[in-house]
N, CA, C and O atoms as a printed pandas DataFrame, in Angstrom:
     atom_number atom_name residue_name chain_id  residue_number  x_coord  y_coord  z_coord
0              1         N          UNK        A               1   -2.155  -11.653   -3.329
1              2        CA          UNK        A               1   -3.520  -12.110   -3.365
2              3         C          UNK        A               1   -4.030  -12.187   -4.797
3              4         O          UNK        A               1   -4.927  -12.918   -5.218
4              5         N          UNK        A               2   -3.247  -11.241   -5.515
5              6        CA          UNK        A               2   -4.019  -11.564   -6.944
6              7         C          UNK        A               2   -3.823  -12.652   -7.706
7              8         O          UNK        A               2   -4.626  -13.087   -8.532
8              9         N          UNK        A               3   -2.247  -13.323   -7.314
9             10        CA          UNK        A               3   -2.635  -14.676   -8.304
10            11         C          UNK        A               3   -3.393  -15.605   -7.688
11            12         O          UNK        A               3   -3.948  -16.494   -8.335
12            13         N          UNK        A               4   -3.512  -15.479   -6.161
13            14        CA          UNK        A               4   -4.760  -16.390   -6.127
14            15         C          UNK        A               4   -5.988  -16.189   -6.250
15            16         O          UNK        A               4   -6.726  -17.146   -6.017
16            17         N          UNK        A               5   -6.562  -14.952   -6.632
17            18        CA          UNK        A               5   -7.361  -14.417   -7.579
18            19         C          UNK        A               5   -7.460  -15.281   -8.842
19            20         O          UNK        A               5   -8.187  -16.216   -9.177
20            21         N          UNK        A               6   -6.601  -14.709   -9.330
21            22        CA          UNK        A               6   -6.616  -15.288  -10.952
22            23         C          UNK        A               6   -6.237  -17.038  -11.119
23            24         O          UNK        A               6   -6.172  -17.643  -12.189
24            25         N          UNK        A               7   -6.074  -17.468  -10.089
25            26        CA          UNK        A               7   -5.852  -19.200   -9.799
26            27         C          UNK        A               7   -7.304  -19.724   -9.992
27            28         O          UNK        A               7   -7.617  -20.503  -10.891
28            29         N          UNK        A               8   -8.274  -19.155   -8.938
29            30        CA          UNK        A               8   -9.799  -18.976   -8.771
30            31         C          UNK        A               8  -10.311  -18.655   -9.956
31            32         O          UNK        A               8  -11.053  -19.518  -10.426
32            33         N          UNK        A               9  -10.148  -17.643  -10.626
33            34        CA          UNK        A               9  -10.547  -17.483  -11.660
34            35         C          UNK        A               9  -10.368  -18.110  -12.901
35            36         O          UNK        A               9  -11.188  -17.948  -13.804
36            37         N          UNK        A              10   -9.143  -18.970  -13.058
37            38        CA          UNK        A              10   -9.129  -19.688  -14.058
38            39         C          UNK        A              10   -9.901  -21.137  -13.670
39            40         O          UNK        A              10  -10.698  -21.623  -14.471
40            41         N          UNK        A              11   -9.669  -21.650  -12.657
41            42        CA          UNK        A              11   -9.911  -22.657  -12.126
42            43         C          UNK        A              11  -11.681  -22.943  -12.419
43            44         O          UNK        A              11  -12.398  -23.692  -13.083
44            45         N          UNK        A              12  -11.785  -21.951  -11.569
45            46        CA          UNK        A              12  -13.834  -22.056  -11.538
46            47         C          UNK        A              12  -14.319  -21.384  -12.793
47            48         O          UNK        A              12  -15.358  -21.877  -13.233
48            49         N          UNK        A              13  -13.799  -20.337  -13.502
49            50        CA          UNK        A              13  -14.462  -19.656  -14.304
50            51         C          UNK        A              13  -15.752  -18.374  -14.190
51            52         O          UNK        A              13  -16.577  -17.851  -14.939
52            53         N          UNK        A              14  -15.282  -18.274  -12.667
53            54        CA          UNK        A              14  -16.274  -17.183  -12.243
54            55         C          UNK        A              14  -15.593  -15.894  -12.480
55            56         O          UNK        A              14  -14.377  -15.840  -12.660
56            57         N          UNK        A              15  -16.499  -14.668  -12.482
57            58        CA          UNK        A              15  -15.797  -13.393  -12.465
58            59         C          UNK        A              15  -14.957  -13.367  -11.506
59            60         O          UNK        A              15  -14.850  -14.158  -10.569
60            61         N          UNK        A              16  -13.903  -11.754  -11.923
61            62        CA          UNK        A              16  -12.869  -11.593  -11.022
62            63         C          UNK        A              16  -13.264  -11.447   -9.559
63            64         O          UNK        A              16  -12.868  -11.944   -8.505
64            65         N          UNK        A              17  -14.193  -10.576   -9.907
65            66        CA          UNK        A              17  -14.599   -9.808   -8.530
66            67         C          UNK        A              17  -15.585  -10.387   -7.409
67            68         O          UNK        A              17  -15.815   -9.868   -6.317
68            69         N          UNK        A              18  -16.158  -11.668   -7.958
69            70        CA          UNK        A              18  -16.460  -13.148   -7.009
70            71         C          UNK        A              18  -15.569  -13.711   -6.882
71            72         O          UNK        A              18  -15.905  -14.493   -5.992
72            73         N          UNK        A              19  -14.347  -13.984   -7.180
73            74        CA          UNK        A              19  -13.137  -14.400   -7.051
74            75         C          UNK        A              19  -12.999  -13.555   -5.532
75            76         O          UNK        A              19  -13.285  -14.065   -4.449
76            77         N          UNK        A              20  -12.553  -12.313   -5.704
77            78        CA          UNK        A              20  -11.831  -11.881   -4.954
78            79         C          UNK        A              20  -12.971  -11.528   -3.756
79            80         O          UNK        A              20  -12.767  -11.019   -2.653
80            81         N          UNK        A              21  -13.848  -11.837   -4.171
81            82        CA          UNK        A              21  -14.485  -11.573   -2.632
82            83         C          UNK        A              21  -14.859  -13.409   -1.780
83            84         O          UNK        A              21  -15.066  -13.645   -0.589
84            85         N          UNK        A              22  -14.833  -14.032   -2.533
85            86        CA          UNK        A              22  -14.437  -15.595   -2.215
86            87         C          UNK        A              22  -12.764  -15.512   -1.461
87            88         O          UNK        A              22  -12.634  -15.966   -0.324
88            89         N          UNK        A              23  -11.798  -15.030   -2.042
89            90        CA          UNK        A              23  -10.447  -15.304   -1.654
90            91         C          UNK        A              23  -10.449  -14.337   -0.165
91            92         O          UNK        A              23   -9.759  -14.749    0.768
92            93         N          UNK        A              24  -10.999  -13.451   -0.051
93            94        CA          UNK        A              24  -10.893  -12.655    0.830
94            95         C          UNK        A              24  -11.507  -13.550    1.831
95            96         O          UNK        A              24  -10.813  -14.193    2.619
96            97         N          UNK        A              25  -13.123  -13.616    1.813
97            98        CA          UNK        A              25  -13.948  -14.525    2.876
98            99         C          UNK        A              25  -13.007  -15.652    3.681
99           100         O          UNK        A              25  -13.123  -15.823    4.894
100          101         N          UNK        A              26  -11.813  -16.594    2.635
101          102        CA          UNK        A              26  -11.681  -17.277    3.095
102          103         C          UNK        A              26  -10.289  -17.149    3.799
103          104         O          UNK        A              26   -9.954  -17.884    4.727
104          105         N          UNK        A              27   -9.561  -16.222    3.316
105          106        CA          UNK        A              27   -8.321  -15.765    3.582
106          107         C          UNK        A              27   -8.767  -15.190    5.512
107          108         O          UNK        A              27   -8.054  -15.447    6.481
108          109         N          UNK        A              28   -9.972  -14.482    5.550
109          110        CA          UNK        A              28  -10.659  -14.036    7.098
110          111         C          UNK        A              28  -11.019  -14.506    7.807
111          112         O          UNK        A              28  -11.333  -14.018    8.893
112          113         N          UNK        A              29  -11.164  -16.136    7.332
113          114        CA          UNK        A              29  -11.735  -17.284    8.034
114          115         C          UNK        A              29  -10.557  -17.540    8.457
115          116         O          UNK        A              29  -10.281  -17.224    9.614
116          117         N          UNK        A              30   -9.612  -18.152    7.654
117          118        CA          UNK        A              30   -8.337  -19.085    7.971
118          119         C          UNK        A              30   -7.448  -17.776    9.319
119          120         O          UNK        A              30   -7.402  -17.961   10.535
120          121         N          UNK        A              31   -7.173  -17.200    8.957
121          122        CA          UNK        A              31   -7.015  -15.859    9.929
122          123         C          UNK        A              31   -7.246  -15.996   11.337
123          124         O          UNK        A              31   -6.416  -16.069   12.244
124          125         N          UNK        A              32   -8.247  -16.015   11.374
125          126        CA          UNK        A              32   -9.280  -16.606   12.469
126          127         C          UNK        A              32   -8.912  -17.666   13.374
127          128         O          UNK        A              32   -8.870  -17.691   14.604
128          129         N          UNK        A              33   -8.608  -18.695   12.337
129          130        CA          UNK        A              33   -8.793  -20.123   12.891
130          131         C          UNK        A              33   -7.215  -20.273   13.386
131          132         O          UNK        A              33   -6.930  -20.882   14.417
132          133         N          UNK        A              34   -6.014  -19.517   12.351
133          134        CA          UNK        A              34   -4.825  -19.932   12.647
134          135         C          UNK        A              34   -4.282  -19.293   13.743
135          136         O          UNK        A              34   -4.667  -18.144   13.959
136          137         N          UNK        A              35   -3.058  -20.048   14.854
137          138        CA          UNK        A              35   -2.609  -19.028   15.987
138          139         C          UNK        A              35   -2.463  -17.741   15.250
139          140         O          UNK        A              35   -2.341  -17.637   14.030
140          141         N          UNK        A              36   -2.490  -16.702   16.182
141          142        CA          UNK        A              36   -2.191  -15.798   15.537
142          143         C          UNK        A              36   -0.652  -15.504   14.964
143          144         O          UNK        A              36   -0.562  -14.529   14.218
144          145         N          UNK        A              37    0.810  -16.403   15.297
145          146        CA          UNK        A              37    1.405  -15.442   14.972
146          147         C          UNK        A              37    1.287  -15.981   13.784
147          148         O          UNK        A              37    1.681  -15.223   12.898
148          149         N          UNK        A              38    0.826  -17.183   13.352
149          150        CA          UNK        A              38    0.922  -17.701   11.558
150          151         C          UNK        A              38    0.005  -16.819   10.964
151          152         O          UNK        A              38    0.166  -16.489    9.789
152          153         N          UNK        A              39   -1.229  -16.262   11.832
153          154        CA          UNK        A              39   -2.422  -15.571   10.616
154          155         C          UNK        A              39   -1.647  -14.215   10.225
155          156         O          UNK        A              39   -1.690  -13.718    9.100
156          157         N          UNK        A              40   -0.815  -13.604   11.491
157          158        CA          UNK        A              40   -0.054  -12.685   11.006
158          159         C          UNK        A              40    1.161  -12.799    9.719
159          160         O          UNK        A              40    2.187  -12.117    9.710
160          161         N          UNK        A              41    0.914  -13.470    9.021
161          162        CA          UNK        A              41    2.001  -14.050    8.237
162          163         C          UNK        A              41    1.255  -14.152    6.964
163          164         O          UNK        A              41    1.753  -13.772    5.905
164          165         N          UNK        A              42    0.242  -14.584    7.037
165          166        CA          UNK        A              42   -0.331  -14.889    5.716
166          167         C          UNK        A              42   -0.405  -13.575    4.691
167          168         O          UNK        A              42   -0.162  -13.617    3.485
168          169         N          UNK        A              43   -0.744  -12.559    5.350
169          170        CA          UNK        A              43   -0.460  -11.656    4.128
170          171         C          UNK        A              43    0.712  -11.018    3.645
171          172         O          UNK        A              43    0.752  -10.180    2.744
172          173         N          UNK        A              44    1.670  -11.470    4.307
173          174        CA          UNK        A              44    2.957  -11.291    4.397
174          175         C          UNK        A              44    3.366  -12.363    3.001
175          176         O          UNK        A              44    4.014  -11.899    2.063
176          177         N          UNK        A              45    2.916  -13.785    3.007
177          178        CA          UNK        A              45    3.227  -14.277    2.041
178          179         C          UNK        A              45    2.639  -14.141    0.610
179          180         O          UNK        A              45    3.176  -14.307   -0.485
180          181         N          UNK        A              46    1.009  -13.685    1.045
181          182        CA          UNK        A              46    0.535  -13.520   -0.132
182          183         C          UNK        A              46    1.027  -12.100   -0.849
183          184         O          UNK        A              46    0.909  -12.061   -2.074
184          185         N          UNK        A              47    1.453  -11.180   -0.319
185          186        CA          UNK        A              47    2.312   -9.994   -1.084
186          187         C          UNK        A              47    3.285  -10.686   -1.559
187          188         O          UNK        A              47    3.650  -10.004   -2.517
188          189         N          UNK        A              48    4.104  -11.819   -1.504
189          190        CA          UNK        A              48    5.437  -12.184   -1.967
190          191         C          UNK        A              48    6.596  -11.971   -1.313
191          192         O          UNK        A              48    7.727  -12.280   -1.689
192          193         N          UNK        A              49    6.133  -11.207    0.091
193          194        CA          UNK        A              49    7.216  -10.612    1.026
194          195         C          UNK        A              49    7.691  -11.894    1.676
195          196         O          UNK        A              49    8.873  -12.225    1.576
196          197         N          UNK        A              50    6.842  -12.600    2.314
197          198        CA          UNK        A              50    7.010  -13.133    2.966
198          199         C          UNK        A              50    8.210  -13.386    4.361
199          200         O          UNK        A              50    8.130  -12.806    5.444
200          201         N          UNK        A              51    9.057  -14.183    4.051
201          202        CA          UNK        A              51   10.510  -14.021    5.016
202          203         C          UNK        A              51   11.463  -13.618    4.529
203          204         O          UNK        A              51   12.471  -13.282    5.152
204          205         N          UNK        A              52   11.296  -13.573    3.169
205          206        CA          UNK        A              52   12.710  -12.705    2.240
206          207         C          UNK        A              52   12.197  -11.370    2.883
207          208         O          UNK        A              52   12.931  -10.973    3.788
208          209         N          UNK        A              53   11.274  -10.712    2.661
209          210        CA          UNK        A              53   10.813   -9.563    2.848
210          211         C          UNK        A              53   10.809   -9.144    4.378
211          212         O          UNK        A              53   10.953   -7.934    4.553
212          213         N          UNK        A              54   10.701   -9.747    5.265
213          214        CA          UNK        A              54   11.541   -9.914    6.816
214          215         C          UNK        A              54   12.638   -9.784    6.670
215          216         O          UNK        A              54   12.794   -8.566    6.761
216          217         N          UNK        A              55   13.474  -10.179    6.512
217          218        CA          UNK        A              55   14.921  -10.732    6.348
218          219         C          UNK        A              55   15.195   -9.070    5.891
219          220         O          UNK        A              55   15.510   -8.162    6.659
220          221         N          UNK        A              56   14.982   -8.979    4.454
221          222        CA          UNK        A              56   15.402   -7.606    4.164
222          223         C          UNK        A              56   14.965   -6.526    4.834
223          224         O          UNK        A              56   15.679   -5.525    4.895
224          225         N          UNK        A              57   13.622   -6.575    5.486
225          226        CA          UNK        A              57   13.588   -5.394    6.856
226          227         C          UNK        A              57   14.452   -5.203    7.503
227          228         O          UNK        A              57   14.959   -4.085    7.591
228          229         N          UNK        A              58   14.754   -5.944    7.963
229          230        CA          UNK        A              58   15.554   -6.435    8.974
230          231         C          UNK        A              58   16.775   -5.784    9.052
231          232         O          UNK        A              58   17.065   -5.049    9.996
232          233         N          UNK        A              59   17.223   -5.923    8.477
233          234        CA          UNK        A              59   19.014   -5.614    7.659
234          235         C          UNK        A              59   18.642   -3.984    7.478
235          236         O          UNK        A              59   18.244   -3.790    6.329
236          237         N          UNK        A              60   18.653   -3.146    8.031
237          238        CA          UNK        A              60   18.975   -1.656    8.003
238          239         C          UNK        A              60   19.879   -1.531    7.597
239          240         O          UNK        A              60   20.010   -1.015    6.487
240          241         N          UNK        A              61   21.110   -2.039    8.479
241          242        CA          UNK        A              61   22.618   -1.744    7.939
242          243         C          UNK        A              61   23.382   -2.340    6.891
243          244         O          UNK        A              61   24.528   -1.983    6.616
244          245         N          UNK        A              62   22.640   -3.414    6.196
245          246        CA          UNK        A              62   23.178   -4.270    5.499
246          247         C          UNK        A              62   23.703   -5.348    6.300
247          248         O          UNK        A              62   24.158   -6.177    5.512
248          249         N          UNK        A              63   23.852   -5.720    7.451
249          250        CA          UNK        A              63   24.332   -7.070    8.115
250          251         C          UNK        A              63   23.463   -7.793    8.881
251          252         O          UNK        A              63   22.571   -7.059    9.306
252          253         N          UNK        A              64   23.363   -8.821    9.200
253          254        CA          UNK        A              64   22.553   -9.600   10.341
254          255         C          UNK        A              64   23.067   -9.721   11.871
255          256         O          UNK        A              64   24.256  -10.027   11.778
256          257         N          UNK        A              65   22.975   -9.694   12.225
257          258        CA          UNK        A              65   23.413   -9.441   13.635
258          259         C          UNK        A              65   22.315  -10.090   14.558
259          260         O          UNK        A              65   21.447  -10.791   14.038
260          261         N          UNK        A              66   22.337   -9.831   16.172
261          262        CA          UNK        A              66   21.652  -10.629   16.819
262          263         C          UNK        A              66   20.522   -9.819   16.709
263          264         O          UNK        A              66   19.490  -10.043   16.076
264          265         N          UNK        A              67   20.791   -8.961   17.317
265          266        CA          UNK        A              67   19.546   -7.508   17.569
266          267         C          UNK        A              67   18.304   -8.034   16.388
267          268         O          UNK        A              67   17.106   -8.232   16.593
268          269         N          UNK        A              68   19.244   -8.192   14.868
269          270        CA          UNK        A              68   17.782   -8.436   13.938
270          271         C          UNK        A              68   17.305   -9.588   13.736
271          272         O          UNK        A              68   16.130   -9.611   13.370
272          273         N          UNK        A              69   18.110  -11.068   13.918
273          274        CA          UNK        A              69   17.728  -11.845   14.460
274          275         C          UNK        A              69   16.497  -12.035   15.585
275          276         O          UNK        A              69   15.500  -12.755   15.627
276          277         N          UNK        A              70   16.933  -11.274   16.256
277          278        CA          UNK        A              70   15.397  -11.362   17.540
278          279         C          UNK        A              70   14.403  -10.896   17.224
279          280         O          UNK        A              70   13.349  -11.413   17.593
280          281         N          UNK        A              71   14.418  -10.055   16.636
281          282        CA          UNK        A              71   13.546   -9.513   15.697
282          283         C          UNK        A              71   12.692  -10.162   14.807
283          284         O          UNK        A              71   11.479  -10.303   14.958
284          285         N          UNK        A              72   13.543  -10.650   13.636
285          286        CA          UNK        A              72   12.584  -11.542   13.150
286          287         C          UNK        A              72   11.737  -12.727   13.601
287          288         O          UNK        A              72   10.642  -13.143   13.222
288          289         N          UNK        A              73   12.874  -13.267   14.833
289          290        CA          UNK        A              73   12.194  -14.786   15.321
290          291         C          UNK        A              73   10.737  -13.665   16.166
291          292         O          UNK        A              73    9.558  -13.997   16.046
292          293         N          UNK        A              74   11.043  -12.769   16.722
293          294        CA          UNK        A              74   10.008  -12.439   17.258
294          295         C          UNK        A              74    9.291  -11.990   16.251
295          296         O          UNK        A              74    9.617  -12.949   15.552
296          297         N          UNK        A              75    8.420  -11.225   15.368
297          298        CA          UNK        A              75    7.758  -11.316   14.647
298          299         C          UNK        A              75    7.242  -12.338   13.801
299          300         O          UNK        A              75    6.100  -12.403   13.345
300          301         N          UNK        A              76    8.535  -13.425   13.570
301          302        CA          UNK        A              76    7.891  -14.826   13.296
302          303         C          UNK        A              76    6.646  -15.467   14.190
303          304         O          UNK        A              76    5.728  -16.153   13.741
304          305         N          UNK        A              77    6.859  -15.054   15.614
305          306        CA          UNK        A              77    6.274  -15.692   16.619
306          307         C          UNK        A              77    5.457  -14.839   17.294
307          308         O          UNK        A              77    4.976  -15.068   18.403
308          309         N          UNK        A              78    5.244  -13.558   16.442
309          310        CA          UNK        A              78    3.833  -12.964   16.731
310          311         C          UNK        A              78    4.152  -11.690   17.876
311          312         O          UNK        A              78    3.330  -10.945   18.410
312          313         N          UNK        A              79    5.571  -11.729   18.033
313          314        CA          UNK        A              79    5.966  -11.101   18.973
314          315         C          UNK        A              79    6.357   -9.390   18.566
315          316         O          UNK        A              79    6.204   -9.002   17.408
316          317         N          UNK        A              80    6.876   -8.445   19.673
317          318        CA          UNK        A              80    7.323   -6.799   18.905
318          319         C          UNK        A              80    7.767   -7.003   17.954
319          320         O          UNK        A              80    8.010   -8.165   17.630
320          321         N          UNK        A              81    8.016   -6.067   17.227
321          322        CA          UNK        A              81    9.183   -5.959   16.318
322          323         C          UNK        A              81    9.739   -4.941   16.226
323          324         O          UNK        A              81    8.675   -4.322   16.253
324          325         N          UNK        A              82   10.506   -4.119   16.133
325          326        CA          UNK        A              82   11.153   -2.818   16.009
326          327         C          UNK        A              82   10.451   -1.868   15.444
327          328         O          UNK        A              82   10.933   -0.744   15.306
């Protein structure tokens, strides 16, 4: 979230901290509006985790297998996860 903080902030030239309460407002809106399993995702990407950061959950043992496969597609899709 912070470089789109500081995206906002270079962009408009407003303080940080109207920045980040702008990025938030709208980050809670979109949330909202998107199915949920994508809104569940968004902060997933804005940390940088995103599906690399799935992927490497995932992998306890170091391998992929089906078990973590289902896993991810299910958490992709809003579903359990382990």
């Amino acid at each position: 979230m912070d470089e789109l903080v500081n995206l906002v902030v270079k962009k408009t030239g407003i303080p940080k901290e109207t920045a980040k309460q702008v990025v938030t407002v709208v980050l809670d809106f979109l949330k909202k509006k998107l199915p949920a399993p994508i809104a569940a995702q968004v902060d997933s990407v804005l940390s940088g985790k995103g599906v690399a950061g799935a992927v490497a959950g995932a992998l306890d043992d170091g391998k992929l297998d089906a078990s973590d496969a289902a896993n991810l597609l299910g958490g992709l899709l809003g579903g359990k996860k382990k």
